[in-house]
C-alpha positions as CSV (number, residue, x, y, z in Angstrom):
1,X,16.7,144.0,8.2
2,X,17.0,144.5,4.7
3,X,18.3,142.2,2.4
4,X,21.9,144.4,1.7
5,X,23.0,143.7,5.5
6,X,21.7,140.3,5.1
7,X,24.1,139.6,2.5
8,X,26.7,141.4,4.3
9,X,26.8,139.1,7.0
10,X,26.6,136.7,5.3
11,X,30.0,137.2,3.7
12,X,28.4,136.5,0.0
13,X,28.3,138.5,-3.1
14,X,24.5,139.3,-4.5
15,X,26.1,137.9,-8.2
16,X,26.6,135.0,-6.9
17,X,29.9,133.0,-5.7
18,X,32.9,134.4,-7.8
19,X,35.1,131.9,-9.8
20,X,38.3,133.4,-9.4
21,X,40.0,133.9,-6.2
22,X,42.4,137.9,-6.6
23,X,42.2,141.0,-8.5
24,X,38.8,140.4,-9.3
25,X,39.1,140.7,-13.0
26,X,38.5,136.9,-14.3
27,X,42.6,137.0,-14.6
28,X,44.0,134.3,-11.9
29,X,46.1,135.6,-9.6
30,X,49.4,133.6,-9.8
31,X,52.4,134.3,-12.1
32,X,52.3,130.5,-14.0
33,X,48.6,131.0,-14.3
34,X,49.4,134.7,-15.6
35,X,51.6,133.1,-18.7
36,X,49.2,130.4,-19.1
37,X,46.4,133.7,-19.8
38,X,48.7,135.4,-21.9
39,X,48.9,132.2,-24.5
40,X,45.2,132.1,-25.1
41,X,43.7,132.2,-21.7
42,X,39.7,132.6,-21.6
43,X,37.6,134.6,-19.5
44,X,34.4,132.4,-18.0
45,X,31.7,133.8,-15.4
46,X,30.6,137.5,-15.0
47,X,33.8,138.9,-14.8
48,X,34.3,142.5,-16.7
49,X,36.9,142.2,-19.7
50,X,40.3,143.2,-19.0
51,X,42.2,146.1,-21.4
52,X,44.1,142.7,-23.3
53,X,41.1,141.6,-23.7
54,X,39.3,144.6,-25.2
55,X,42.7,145.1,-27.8
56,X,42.6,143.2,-31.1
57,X,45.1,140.6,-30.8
58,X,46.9,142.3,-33.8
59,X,47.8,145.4,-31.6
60,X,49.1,143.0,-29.0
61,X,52.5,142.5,-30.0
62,X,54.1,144.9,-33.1
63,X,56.6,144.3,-34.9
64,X,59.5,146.3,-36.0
65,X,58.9,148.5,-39.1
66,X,59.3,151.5,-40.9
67,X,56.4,153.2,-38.8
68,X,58.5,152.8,-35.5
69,X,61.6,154.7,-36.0
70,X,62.1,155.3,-32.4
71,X,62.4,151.6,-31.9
72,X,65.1,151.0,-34.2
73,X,67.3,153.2,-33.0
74,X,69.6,152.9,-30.2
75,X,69.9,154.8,-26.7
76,X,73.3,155.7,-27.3
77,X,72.7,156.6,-30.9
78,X,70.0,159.1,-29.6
79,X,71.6,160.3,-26.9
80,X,74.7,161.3,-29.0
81,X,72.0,163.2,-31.7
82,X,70.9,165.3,-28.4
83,X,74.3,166.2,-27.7
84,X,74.9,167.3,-31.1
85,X,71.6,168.9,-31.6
86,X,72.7,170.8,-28.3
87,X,75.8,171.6,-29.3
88,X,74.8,173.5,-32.7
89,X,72.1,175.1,-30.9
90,X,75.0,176.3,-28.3
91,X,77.0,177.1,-31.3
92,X,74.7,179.0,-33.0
93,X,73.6,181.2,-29.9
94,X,77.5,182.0,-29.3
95,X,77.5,182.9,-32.9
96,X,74.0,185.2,-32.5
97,X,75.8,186.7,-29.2
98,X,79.3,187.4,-31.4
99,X,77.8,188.8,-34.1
100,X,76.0,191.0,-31.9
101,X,79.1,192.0,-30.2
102,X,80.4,192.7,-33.5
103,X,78.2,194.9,-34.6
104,X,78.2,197.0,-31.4
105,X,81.8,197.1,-31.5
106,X,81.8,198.4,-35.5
107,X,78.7,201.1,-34.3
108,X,81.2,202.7,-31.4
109,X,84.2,202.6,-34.4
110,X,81.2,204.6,-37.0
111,X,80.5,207.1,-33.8
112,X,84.2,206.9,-33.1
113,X,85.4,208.1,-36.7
114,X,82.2,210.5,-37.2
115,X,83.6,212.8,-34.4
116,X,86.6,212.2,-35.6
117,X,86.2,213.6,-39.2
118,X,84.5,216.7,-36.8
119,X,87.0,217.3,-35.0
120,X,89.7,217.0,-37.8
121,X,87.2,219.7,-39.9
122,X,86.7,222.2,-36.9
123,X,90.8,222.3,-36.3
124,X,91.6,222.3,-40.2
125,X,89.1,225.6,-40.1
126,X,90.7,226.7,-36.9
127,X,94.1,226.6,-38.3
128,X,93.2,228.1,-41.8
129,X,91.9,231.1,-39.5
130,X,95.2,231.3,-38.0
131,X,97.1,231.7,-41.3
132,X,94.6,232.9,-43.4
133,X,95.6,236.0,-45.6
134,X,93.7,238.1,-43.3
135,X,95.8,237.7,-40.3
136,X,98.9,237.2,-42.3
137,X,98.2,240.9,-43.7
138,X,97.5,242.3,-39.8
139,X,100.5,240.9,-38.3
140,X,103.0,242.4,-41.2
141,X,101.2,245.9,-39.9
142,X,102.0,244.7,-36.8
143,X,105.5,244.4,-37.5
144,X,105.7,247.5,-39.4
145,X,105.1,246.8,-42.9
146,X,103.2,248.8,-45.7
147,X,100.6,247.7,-48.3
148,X,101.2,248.8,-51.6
149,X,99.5,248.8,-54.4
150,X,102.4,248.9,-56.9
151,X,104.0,245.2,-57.0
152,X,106.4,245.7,-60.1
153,X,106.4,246.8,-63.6
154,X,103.7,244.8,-65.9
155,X,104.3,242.2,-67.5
156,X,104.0,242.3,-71.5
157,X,103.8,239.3,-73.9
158,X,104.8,240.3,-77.4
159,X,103.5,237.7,-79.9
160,X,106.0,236.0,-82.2
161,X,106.3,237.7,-85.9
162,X,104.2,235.9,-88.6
163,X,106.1,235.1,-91.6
């Protein structure tokens, strides 16, 4: 048999006997023994290091400062600066959406008063057609009247005597 299964069997590691009994990491299992590891506990026997163990003991614990600006401020404070960002942003997108509206609305009024001035041209020529000289002159033929060329003696201006 080789030496692998031997060991198996034999219910013993190939390191050797381990010196903590749980997760295996050096760190004892119990809560009190947990806080006594926190406040300068010390790794012994072939354990690998834990992740406290690899951070400097200055990253442990931070303070508050200027760097942390999400720390110092509190969860209603930011939840109120969400609403209001929200709002404005819903504000502004109603704005975006009138103003659109807006400027559809003065586009139909431009098309509106373009025909319009169009229509008002075309009917101002239609009725000058209708009483325009010309057809004033063929309906007094019409009714029986002549054209003459004669419209009254002339007119003379005599100029004032110079003294």
């Amino acid at each position: 048999m080789s030496r692998r299964n031997d060991s198996s069997r034999t219910g013993r590691s190939p390191t050797g006997p381990s010196l903590w009994h749980g997760r295996g990491d050096g760190a004892p299992g119990d809560p009190a023994a947990s806080s006594a590891a926190s406040d300068g506990w010390v790794r012994h026997g072939t354990a690998l290091p834990g992740w406290t163990d690899l951070e400097p003991s200055q990253n442990r614990r931070r303070h508050a400062s200027g760097d942390a600006f999400l720390e110092d401020v509190s969860t209603l404070r930011f939840s109120l600066f969400i609403l209001a960002v929200a709002g404005m942003f819903t504000l502004y997108v109603g704005h975006v959406h009138a103003t659109t509206d807006l400027y559809n609305q003065l586009q139909q009024a431009r098309t509106e008063n373009q025909r319009l001035h169009l229509k008002h041209n075309r009917l101002q020529g239609e009725f000058g057609r209708r009483v325009g000289p010309s057809v004033i002159y063929e309906r007094a033929r019409a009714l029986g009247l002549q054209e003459s060329v004669t419209y009254g003696p002339p007119i003379t201006v005599e100029s004032p005597p110079t003294e």
